[in-house]
N, C-alpha and C positions, 0 to 999 in steps of 0.2 A: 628308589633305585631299581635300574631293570639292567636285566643282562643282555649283555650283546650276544645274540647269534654268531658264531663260528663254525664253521665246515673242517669235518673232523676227514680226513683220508690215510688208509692204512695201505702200504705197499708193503709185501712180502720180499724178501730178498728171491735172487736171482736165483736158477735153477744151479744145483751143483750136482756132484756125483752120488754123493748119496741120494737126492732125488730122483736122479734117470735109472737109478739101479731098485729102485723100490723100498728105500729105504728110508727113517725117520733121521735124522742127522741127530735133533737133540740139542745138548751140551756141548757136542763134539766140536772140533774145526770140521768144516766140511768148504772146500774153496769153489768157489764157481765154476762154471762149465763155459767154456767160449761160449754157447750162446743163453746161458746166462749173462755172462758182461755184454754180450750184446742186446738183450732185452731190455737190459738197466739203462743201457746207453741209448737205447729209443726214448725212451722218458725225460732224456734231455730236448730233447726236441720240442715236448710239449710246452704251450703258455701257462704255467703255475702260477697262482696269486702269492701274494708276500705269504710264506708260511714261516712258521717255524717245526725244527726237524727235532725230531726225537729218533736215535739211531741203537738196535740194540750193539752191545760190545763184540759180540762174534765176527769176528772177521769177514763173514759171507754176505752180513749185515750190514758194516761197513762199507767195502766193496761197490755194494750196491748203490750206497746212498752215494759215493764219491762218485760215483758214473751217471747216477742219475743226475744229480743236483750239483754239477762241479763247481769249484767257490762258493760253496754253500755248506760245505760242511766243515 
């Protein structure tokens, strides 16, 4: 039995305020910055192979993957 190769890709969520501001957000809610959603939403644009999403629960998190990958999550 051999394993299949898979391509492993990690996208970070979107810039928010605690980012632009020098800050670690953490735990916190921290909700995007306009061009955070706009950076996610570039990513729709791209050809992705059939993936599967793993999304963490934070809100900024979310966000991101729904703009990047919309009907996909």
């Amino acid at each position: 039995m051999s394993l299949v190769p898979r391509r492993f890709v990690l996208i970070r969520h979107g810039e928010t305020d605690a980012n632009r501001a020098g800050r670690i957000a953490g735990r916190t809610e921290a909700r995007l910055t306009d061009a955070g959603r706009a950076g996610a939403a570039a990513l729709a644009g791209r050809r992705w192979p059939e993936i599967t999403l793993f999304v963490s629960p934070q809100t900024r998190a979310q966000d991101t993957a729904r703009l990047a990958f919309p009907g996909r999550t």
